[in-house]
N, C-alpha and C positions, 0 to 999 in steps of 0.2 A: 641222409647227408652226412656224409663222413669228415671231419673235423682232424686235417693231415698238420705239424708240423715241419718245416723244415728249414732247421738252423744253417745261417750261412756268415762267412767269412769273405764272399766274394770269390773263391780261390776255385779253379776250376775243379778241385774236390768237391766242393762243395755243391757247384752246378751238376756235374756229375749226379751228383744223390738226386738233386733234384730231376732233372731228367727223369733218372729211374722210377721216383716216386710219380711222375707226370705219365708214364707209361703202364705204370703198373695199373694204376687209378682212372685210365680213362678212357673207361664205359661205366666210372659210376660218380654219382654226384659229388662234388669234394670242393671244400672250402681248404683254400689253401693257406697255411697262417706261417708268412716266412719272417722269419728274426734275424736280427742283427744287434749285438751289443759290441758297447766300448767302455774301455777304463782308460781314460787316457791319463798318463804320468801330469801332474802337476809340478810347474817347473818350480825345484827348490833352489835355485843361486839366485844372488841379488842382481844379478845380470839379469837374466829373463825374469827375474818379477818385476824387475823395472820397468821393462819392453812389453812384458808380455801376463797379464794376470788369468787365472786358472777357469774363469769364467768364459775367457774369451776363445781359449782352448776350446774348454767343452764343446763351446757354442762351435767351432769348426767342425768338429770331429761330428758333432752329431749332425752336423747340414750334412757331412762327407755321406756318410751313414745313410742316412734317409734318400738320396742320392742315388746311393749303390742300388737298395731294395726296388727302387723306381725302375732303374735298368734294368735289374732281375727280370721286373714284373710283364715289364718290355716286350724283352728278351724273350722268354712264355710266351707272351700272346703272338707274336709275332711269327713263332714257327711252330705252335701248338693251334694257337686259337679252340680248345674245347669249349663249348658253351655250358660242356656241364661241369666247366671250372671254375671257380670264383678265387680274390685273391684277397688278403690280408697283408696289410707289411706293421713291424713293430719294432719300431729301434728305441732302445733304449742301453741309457745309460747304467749300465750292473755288471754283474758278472755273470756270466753265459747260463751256468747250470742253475743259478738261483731264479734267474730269468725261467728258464724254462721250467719248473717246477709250477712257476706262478700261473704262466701260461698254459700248464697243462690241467688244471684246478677251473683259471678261469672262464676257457675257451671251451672245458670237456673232450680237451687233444684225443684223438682215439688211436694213435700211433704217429711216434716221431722218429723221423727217417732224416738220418747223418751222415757224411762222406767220412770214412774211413783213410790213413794213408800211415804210409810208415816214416819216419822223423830220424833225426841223425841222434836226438837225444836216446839211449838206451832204454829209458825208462818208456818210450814211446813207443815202443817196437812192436808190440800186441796191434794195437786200431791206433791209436794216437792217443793223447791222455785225455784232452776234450772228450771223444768218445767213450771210453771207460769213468770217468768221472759221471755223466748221465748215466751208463746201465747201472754205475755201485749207488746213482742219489737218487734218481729217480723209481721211485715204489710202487706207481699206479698207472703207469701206461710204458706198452710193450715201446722196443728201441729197435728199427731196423737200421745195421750201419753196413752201407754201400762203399766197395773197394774202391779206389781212385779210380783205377781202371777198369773196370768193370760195366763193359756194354750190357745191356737190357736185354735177359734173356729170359721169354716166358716160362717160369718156376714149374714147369711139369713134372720135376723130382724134388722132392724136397726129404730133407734128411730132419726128423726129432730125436737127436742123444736126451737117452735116460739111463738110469741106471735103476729103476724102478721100488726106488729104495721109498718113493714121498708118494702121495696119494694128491693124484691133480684134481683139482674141480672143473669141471664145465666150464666158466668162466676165465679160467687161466688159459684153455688148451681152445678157446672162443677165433682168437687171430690166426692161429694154425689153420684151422679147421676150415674158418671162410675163404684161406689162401686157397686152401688144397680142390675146395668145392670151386670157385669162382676160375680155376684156371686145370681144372679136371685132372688135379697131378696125383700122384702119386708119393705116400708118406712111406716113408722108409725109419724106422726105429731103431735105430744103431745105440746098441748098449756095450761099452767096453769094459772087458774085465781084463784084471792084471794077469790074473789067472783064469778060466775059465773052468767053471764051476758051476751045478746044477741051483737055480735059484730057490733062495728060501719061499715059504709061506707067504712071507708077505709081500715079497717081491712079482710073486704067480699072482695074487690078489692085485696088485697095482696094476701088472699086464692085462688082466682081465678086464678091470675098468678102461685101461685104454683102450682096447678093440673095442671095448662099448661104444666109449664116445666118437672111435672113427668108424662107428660102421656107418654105410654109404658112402665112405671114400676108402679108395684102396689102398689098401698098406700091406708089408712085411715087416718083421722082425729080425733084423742082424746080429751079430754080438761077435766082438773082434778082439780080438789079442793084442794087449795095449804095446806099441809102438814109441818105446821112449818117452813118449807124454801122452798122455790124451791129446793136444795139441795137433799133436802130429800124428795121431792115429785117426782124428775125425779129418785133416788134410787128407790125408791116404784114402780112408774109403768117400770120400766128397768127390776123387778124382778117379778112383778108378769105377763108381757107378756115375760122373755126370753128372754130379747134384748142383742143382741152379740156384739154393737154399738152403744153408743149415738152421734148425730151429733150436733152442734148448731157452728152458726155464732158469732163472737166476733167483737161488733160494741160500743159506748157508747149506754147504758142504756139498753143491752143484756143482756139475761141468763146469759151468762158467766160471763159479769161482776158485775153482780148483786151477781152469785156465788164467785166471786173472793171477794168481800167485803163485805161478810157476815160475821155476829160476827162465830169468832171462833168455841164458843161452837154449835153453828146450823149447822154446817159445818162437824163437827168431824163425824157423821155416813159416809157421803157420801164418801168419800176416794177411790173414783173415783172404785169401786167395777169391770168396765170392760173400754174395750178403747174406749176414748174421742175423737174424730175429729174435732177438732178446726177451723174455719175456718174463713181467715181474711175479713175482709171490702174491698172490692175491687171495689164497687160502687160508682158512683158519686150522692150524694143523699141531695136534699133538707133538709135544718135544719128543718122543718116544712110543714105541708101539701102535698101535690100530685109532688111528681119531674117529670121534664122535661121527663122524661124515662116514666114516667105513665101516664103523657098527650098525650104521643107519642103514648104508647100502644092502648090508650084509642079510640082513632082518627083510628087506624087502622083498 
């Protein structure tokens, strides 16, 4: 039984995600835990505290709230109806990423799946900031964030950017692996360099583990000549093989976070064109040189 997240705003982004996540999930068991929070402003003038006290807010705002997730849940059964779906709703009053942090602890979330969209803020232009605030806070459960527009297409290619610099564990490369098994696709390994260059020692070692852990699923290994950004180098080969998925790890000095703090304007094509798999650091891994886990390997 798989224990799905899915935060929502009400906003047809958001249903969106959800959709996908309803599609993607359903031929397998899944308890669906959808969220809703609010912070609503507490009225500071003596006008509205006179009319109106912060109590009495709350109390609207969160009837609205509990309200919406009802529709949602509705909404779902009514043009899904899967019996091997079940549904959760959780509104509370926090803030979103703190909420879900707590919810992903309490519930044993095994993937939380977001509507992505781009925002007239500059700072939003990536996935939106709600989005990028879960993959930079949350640690322990992978982030799939779904494009506004982006119809539900079965993941037969999927793309993992590495740079083969970090030594993955089994358990990090776990969500990849059941995608690619469960919908018979095909993993594509696209590694960009700026320059293109024969890889080191340990970079051939990290590749070697990963064919390990993908064998029995098909893969290749790409490596492309970075394109103004990585950004905009993994848009480019996403579209010109088809990829219905990009995968990459979020560790310091990763893709992601190299994408996540890219100037702006290098950033603005990519706007996350299909869905992102994010997936956390969950390795225990040497600051430097061959970890304990690769010496282990090594010796075996």
């Amino acid at each position: 039984m798989k224990n799905i997240l899915l935060p929502t705003d009400f906003s047809d982004n958001a249903w969106n995600a959800t959709k996908y996540a309803l599609e993607l999930f359903k031929n397998e068991d899944c308890v669906f835990h959808l969220v809703n929070t609010y912070t609503p402003a507490i009225a500071n003038s003596r006008f509205m505290a006179a009319t109106l006290n912060g109590g009495q807010i709350e109390d609207g705002v969160h009837t609205a709230s509990k309200k919406g997730l009802h529709t949602v849940v509705q909404k779902i059964k009514k043009r899904y109806n899967n019996p091997k779906h079940s549904f959760n709703t959780i509104s509370s009053f926090s803030l979103l990423v703190d909420e879900i942090k707590e919810i992903v602890d309490e519930k044993k979330i095994d993937l939380i799946v977001t509507g992505t969209k781009g925002a007239s803020g500059l700072e939003e232009v990536f996935m939106g900031s709600n989005t990028v605030r879960i993959i930079k806070s949350v640690k322990n459960c992978p982030v799939l964030a779904i494009p506004q527009y982006f119809d539900f297409t079965s993941p037969s290619e999927i793309a993992f950017a590495t740079d083969f610099n970090r030594f993955y564990t089994a358990s990090e490369l776990k969500p990849l692996i059941d995608l690619a098994k469960t919908f018979k696709a095909v993993i594509r390994i696209v590694h960009v360099q700026y320059e293109i260059k024969a890889l080191t020692e340990l970079q051939h070692f990290n590749l070697g583990m990963l064919r390990k852990y993908f064998d029995g699923v098909e893969h290749y290994v790409h490596t492309v000549s970075e394109l103004n950004s990585v950004s905009k180098t993994l848009e480019v080969f996403s579209a010109e093989l088809d990829i219905h998925l990009l995968a990459m790890l979020n560790f310091q000095h990763s893709y992601m976070e190299k994408m996540t703090r890219e100037p702006v304007v290098k950033r603005l094509a990519f706007h996350t064109q299909i869905p992102l798999l994010v997936i956390p650091e969950l390795g225990m891994v040497a600051a430097s040189g061959v970890s304990k886990v690769q010496q282990e390997a090594v010796t075996k």
